[in-house]
C-alpha positions as CSV (number, residue, x, y, z in Angstrom):
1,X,38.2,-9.1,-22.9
2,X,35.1,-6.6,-23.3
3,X,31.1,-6.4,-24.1
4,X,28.8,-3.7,-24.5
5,X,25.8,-3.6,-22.7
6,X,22.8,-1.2,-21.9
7,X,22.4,-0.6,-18.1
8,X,20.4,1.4,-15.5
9,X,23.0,3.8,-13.0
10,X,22.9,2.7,-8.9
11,X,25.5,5.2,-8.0
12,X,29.0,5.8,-7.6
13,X,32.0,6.1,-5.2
14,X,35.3,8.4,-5.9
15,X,38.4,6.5,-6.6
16,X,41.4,8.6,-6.5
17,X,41.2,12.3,-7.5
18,X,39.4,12.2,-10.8
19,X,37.6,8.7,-11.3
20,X,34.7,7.1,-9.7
21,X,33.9,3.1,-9.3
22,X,30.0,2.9,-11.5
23,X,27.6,0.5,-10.3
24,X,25.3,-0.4,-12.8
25,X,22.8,-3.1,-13.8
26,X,23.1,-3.9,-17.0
27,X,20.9,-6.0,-19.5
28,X,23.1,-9.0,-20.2
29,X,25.2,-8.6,-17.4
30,X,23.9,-8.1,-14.7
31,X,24.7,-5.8,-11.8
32,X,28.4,-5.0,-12.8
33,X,30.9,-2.5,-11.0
34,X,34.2,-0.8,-13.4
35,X,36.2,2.0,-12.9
36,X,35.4,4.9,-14.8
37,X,38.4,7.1,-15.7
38,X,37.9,11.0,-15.4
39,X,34.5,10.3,-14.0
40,X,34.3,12.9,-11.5
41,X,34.9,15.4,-14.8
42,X,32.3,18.3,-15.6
43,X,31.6,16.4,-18.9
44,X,30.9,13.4,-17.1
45,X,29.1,14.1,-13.8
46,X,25.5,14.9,-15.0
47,X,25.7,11.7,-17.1
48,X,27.2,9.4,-14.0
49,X,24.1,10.1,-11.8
50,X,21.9,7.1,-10.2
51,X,18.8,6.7,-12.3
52,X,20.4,7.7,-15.9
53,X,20.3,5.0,-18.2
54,X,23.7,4.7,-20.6
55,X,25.1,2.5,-22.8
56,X,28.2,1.2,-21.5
57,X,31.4,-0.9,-22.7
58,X,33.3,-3.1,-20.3
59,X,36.8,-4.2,-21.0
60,X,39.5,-5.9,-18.3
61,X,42.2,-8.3,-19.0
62,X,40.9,-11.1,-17.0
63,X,37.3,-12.1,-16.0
64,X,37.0,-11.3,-12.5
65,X,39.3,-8.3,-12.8
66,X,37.2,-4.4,-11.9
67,X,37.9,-3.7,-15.5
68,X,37.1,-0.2,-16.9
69,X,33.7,1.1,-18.7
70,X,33.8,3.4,-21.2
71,X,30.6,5.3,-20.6
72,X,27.1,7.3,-23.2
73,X,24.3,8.6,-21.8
74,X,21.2,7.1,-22.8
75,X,17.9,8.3,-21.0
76,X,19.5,11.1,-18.3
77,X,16.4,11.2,-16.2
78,X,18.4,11.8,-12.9
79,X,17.9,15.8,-12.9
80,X,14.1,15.3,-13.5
81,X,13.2,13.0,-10.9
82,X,15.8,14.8,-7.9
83,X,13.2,17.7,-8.5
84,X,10.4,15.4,-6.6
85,X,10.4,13.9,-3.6
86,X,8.6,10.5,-4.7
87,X,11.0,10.5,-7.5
88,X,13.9,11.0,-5.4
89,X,12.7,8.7,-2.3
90,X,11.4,6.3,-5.0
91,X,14.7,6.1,-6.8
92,X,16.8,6.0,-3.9
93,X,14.7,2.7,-2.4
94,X,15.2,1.2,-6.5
95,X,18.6,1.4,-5.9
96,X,18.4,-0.6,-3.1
97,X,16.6,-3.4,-4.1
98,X,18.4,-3.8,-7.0
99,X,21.8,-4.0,-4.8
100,X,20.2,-7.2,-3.0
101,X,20.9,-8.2,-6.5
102,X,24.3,-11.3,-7.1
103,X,26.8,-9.7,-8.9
104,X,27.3,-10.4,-12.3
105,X,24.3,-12.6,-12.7
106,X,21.8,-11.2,-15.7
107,X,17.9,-11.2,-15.3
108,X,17.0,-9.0,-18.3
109,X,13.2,-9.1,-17.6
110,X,14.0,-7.6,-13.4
111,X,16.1,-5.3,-15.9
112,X,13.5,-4.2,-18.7
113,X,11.1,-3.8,-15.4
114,X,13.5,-1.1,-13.7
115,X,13.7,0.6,-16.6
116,X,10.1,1.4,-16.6
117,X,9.5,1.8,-13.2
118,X,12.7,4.5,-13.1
119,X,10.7,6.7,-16.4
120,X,7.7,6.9,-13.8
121,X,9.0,7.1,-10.4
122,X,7.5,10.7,-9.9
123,X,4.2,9.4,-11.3
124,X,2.1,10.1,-8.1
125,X,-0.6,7.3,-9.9
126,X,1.9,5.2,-11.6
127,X,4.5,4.8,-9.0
128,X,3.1,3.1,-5.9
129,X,1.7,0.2,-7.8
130,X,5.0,-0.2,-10.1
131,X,6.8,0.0,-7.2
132,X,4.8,-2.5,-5.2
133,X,5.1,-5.1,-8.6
134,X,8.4,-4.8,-9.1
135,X,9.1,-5.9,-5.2
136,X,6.9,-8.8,-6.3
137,X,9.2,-9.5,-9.3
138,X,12.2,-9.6,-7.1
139,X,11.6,-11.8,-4.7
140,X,10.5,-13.9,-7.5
141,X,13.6,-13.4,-9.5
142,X,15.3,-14.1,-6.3
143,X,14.1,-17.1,-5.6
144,X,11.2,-16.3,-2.7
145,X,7.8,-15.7,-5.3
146,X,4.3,-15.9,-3.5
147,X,1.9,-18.3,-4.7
148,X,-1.0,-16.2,-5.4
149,X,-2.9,-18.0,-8.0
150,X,-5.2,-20.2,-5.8
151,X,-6.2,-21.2,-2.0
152,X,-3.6,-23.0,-0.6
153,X,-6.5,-24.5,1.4
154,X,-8.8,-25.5,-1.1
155,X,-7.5,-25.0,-4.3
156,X,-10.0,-22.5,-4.9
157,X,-9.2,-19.5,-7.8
158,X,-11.2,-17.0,-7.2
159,X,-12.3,-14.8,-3.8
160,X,-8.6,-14.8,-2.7
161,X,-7.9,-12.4,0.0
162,X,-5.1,-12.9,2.3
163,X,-2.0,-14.1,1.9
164,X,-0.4,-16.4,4.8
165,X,2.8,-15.0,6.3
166,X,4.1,-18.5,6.7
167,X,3.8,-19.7,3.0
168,X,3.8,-16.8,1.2
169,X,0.4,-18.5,-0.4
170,X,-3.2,-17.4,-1.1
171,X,-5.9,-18.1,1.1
172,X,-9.5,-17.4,-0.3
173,X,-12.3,-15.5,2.1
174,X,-14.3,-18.3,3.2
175,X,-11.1,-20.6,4.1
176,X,-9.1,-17.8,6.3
177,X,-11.8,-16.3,8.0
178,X,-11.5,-18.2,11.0
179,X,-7.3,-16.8,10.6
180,X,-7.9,-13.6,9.0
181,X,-6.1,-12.1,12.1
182,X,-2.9,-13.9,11.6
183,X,-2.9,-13.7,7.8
184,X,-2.2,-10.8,5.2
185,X,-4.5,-8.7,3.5
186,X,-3.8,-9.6,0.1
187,X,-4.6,-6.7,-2.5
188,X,-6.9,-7.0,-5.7
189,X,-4.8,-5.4,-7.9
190,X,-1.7,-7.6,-7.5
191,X,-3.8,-10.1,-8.8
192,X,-4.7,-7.9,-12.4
193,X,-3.2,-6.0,-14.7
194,X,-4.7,-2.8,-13.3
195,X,-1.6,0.2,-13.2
196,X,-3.3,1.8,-10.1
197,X,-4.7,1.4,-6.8
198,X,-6.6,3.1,-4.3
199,X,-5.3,4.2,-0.5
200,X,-6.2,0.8,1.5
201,X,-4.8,-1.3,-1.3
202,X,-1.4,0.3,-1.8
203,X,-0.9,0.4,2.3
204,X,-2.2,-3.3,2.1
205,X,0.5,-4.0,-0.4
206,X,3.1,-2.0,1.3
207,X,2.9,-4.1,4.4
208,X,2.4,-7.5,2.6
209,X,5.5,-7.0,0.7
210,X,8.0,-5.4,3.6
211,X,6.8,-9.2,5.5
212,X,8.4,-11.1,2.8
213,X,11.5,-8.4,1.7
214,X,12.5,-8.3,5.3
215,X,12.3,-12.2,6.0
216,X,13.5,-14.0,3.1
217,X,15.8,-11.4,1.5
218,X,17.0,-8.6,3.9
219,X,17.2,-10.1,8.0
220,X,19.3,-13.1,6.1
221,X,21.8,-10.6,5.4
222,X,21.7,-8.5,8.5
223,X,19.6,-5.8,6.7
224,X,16.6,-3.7,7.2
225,X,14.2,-2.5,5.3
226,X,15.7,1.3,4.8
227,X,14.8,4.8,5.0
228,X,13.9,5.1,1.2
229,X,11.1,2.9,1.6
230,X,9.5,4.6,4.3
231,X,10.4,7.8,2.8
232,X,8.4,6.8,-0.7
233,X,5.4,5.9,1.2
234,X,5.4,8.5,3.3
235,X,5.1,10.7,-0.1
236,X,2.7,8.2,-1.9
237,X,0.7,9.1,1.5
238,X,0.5,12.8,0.8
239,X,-0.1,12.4,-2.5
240,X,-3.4,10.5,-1.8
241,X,-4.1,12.9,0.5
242,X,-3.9,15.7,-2.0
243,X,-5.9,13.8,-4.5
244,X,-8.8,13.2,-1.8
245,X,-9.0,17.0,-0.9
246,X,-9.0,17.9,-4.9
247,X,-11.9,15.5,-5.3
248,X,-13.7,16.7,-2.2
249,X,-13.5,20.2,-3.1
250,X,-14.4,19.4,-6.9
């Protein structure tokens, strides 16, 4: 049996002394592993790189055999983003998430968002607040979305400012003020369409997210949030440092 697919590179391991196992996730096919002959080839190494996007063909004898792929690059964006730090960080935490991923089991639009999120990863603007959505989109393809579309107190649409830990559900101003210490700030622009942020909000966002990545999708599993993460922030810190002295000095 075999398909082709389009798919977004995790990484590899070596098998043997000239092929690697790929890990990819793929459109239709969600995150799939196959054996890649003469993989660890000149020819074959820039194109086998986490990040690069390829088109891919998948063939095995039975189902829930390894199988092989047959491999093309696509989009090889790999070299490009390993020559920044947020790009690098940023990709390395993508991976990541998308390994918390079942094997095998397609979610084209979690797909289509990587995509576009990888093409912008060094985006010092860009990045933070695609990388905050797409944590969003996760634990809602996953199974674990926050409510964030009215007051789980009241009902009430607009005003909506925290977030309760417990729930994972809006609470407007007025209602959680007599709370607000035990609730989470919950960031205006996670509520819009708006692609960027300032400082407070993308910290805000950071924290409110790692609360419900570590407790409904990583401490299950024995995992922590890893050093990619932190890394990413720490460089989405810098660069809003940078951007306040530029402004300060303008």
């Amino acid at each position: 049996m075999d398909w082709q697919d389009r798919g977004l590179i995790l990484g590899t391991r070596k098998h043997s002394e000239t092929s690697v196992i790929l890990e990819v996730l793929t459109e239709r096919h969600g995150r799939h592993l196959g054996l890649v002959r003469g993989g660890r080839s000149r020819a074959m190494q820039p194109i086998l790189q986490a990040g690069n996007s390829i088109d891919v063909t998948w063939r095995a004898r039975l189902e829930e055999h390894l199988g092989t792929f047959v491999v093309e690059g696509e989009r090889l964006r790999a070299a490009h983003l390993m020559r920044s730090a947020l790009g690098l960080h940023g990709l390395y935490h993508l991976s990541g998430l998308l390994r918390l991923m079942p094997e095998r089991d397609p979610h084209p639009e979690l797909w289509r968002f990587a995509e576009l999120l990888a093409d912008r990863l060094d985006d010092a603007a860009m990045a933070p607040v695609l990388m905050l959505r797409f944590e969003l989109a996760l634990l809602a393809e996953l199974g674990f979305g926050l409510d964030l579309t009215e007051c789980t107190l009241t009902g009430a649409t607009d005003d909506l400012v925290y977030v309760s830990p417990k729930s994972g559900r809006a609470v407007a101003r007025s209602a959680g003020e007599p709370w607000r210490d035990r609730l989470l700030p919950l960031p205006r622009f996670l509520l819009t369409e708006q692609h960027e942020a300032d400082a407070d909000q993308v910290r805000d966002a950071f924290r409110l997210l790692e609360h419900f990545l570590t407790r409904d999708l990583l401490a299950p599993r024995g995992l922590a949030l890893g050093a990619p993460r932190t890394a990413f922030q720490a460089e989405v810190e810098k660069a809003f440092r940078r951007s306040a002295v530029a402004t300060a000095s303008t």
